[in-house]
N, C-alpha and C positions, 0 to 999 in steps of 0.2 A: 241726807245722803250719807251711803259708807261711801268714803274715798280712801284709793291710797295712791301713799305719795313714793315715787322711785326716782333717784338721782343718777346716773350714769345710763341713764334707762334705753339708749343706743347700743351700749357696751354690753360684755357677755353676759355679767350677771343680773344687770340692769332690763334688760331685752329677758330674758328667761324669767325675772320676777314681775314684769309685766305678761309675758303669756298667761303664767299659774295664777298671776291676781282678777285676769281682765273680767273671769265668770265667779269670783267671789265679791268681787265690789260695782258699786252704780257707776264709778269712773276709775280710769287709771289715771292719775297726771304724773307725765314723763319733765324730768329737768335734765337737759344736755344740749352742751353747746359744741363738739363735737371735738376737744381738746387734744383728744387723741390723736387726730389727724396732725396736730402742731407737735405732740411730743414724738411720734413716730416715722413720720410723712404720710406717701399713699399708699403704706401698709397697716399705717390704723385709722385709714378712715373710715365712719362707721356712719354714713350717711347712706350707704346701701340699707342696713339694720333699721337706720329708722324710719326709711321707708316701708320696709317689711314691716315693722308692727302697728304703720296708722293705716297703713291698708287690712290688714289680719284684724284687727279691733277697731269695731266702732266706737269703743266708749274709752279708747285712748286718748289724751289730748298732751299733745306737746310744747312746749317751753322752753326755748334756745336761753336758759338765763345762766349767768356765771356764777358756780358757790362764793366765788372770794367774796361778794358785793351784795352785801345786806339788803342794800339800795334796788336789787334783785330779784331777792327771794321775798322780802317782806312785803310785796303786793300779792303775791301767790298765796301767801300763806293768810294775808289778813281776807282776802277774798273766799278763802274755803274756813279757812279756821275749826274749828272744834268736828267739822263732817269728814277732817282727815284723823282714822283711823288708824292705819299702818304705814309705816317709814322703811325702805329699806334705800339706805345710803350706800350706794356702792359706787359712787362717782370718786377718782380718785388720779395721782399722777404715779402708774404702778413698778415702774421700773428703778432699779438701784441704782443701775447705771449711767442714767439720762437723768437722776435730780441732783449727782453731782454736776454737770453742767448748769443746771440754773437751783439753787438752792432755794431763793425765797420763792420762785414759782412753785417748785416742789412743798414747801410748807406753806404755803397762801394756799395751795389747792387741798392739800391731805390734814392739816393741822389747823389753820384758818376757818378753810370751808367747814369742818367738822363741828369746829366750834358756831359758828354760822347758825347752822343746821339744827344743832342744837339750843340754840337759842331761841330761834324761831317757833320752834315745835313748843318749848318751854313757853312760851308770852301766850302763842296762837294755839296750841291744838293738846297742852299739856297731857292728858289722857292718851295721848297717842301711843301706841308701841314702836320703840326707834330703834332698828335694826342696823349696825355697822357693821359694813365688810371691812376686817382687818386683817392680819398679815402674818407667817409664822414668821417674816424679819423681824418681827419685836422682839426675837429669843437673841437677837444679833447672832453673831457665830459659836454660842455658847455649845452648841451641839456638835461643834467640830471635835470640842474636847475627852465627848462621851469616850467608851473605848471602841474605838471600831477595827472591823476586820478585812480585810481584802480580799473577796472571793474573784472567781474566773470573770466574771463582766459582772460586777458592782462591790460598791463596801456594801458592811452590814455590822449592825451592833453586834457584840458582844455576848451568846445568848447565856450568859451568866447574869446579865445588867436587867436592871427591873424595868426599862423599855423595850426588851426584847420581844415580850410577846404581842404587846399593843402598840406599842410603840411611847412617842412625847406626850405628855401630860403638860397641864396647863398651871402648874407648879414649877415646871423648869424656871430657871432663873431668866430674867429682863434686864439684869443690871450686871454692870463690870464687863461688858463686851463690844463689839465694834459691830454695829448695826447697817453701815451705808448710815448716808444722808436720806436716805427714802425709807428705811424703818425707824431711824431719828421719829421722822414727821410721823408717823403713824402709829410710834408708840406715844406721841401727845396727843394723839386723836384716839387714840385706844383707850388710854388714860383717863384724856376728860370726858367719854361716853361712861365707864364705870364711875364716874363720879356725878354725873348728870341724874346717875340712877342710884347713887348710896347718899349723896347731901341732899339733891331736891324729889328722891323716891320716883321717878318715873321709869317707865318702864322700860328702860333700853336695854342692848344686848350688844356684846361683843363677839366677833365670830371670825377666829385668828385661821385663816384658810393657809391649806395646802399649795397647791399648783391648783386655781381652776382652769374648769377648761370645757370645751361642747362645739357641737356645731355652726354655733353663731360668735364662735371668736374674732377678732379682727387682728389675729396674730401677726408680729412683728420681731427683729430680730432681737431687742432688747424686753419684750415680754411678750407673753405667752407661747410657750417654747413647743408642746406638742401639736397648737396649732399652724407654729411657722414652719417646724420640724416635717410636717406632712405637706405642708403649700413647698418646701424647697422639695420634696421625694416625687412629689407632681409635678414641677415644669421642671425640675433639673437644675434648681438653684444650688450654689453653691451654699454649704454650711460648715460653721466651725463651730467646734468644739472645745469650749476653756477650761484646761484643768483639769485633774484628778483624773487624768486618766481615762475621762469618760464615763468614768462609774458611778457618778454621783447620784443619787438615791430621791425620789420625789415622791411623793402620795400624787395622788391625780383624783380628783372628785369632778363630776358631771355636773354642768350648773343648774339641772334639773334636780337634783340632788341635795345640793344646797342650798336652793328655792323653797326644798322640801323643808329642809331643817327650818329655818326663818315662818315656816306657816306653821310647825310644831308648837315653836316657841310663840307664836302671838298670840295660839289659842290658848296657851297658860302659860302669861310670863313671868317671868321672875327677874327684879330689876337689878341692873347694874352686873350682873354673869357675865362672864367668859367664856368659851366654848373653844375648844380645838375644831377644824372642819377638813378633814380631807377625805381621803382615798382608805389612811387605812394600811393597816395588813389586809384588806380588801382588794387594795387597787394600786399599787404604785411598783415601779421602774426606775434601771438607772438610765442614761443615756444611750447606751450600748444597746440597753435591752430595748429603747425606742427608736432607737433607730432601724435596729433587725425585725419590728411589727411592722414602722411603717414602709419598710419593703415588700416584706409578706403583702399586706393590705395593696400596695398600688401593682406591685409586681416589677418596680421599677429600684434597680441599686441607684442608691444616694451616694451622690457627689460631698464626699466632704472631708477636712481637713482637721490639725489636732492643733494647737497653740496650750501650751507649758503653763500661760499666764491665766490664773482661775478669776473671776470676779472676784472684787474686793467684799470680803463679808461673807461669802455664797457660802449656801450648807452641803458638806458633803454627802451628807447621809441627814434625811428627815424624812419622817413617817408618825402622820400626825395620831394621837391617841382620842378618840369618842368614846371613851367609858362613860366619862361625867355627861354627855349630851346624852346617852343611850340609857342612863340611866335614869335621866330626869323629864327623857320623852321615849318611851320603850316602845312606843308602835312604828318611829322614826325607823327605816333600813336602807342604804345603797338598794338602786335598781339597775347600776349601770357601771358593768365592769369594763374595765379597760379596752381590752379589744373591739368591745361593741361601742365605748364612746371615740374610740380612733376610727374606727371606719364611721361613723357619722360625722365626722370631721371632715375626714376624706371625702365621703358624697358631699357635702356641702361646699367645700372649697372647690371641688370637680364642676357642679352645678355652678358656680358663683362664676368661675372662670371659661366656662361653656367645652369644658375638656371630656371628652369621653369615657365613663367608670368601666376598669377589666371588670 
């Protein structure tokens, strides 16, 4: 049998690379226990999603197991062993803000589990190709320092600076900055993926993402921000806004998009890579500018408020650079710009909530 194996496989990315895999492989096997709902409350839980994808796929099979616990994973893995194929890990504790309240759960989940995972794969299914979702927190706040500039609603680099026209590159620096305790963990999870693939040569992938985001987000007020930013502009929740004015700058990638990139890379991978993943001088927004779409899209003005105090760590201005993926997979392209993946947010939150679409 080809299997592949996905971890967060309820969650947005996990749930999208289960759709794109279910008609390339004889099985999916989903690993999620549905954590989300414990870091967020009942705005990430994501038991809705995985109900949607064992009903949608036959050949999905699900697995409430925990990455922290070997004890876990190593019956799954001895039970399929070498018939799994492809890995994408994107199970994760994603917020900066919420792993300074519990710090070993945030590195038992992000830095633990990773290594977990890899190990696993490593004993059982070594051929595998092992896909990590990681994080542009690993830059920590080093991008605050670029030069930027203050336009009418957002910063923006400096268009003299050599990220001006693509944006970050995946040479920015990782060291000497203040990460959050939640890019802490993921840069040891990042870390020991590229080494999983340059000491013992397997084939994994690192894939330092933007803002994702789609219609099967389980958005929350401490992560995923354009799918909570469009559920508060639907019922009328109240929203706040931290810092900078409101302008702070994000790529935005489709997680169809990204699904995409991960199935480039399995068909010719090259172990131990890094990959920047976003939006792009393609796709991205500051706060201001999303908040004024997701008006436009519901028809409804957003309630919300400004607070001084930015996140600890947060980037002002990021806009991720895919030269180096574009060039090392050139048939790879976005299919899904901004606008069109906000209003499929929109329908989907509207659908989910049973709200009427203008």
């Amino acid at each position: 049998m080809n299997i592949a194996l996905v971890t967060g496989s309820a969650g947005l990315i996990g749930s999208e690379s289960v759709a794109f895999l279910a008609d390339k492989f004889d099985l999916v096997i989903g690993v999620d226990n549905n954590l989300r709902q414990y870091f967020f409350g009942a705005d990430g839980n994501t038991e809705w999603n995985r109900n949607r994808i064992e009903e949608a796929f036959g050949n999905y099979k699900h697995y409430s197991a925990d990455i922290r616990e070997v004890s876990q994973l190593e019956p799954i893995f001895k039970e399929y062993g070498t018939d799994i194929k492809m890995i994408v890990h994107a199970a994760a504790q994603p917020s900066h803000d919420w792993a300074a309240r519990e710090p070993f759960t945030d590195f038992g989940v992000n830095a633990v589990g990773t290594l977990n995972m890899l190990e696993m794969t490593r004993l059982h299914a070594p051929e595998a190709v092992f896909i990590f979702t990681s994080t542009n927190k690993v830059y920590g706040d080093n991008p605050n320092y670029l030069p930027l500039v203050e336009l009418e609603t957002r910063w923006e680099i400096d268009e003299s600076h050599a990220y001006f026209e693509n944006g970050i590159d995946e040479n920015h620096s990782i060291d000497h900055t203040k990460h959050s305790i939640f890019g802490a963990s993921k840069v040891a999870a990042d870390i020991m993926v590229q080494e999983y693939g340059r000491y013992f040569g397997m084939k994994t992938a690192v894939f330092r993402g933007g803002c994702l985001t789609g219609p099967n987000h389980s958005g929350a007020q401490l992560h995923g921000f354009l799918a909570y930013l469009m559920k508060c502009a639907i019922t009328g929740t109240h929203y706040t806004i931290f810092g900078y004015k409101g302008k702070q700058v994000r790529d935005n990638i489709h997680s169809h998009d990204l699904v995409n990139m991960f199935w480039h890379y399995y068909q010719n991978p090259r172990p131990g890579e890094v990959y920047n993943a976003g939006g792009g001088r393609f796709a991205n927004c500051s706060m201001l500018e999303a908040i004024a779409l997701c008006e436009q899209i519901t028809g409804n003005k957003l309630s919300y408020s400004y607070s001084e105090t930015n996140r600890i760590g947060d980037h002002i201005w990021y806009v991720s650079d895919l030269s180096k993926f574009k060039s090392h997979y050139p048939d790879w392209n976005w299919e899904y710009g901004l606008t069109e993946t906000l209003t499929q947010i929109h329908d989907g939150i509207a659908s989910r909530l049973g709200v009427k679409t203008v």
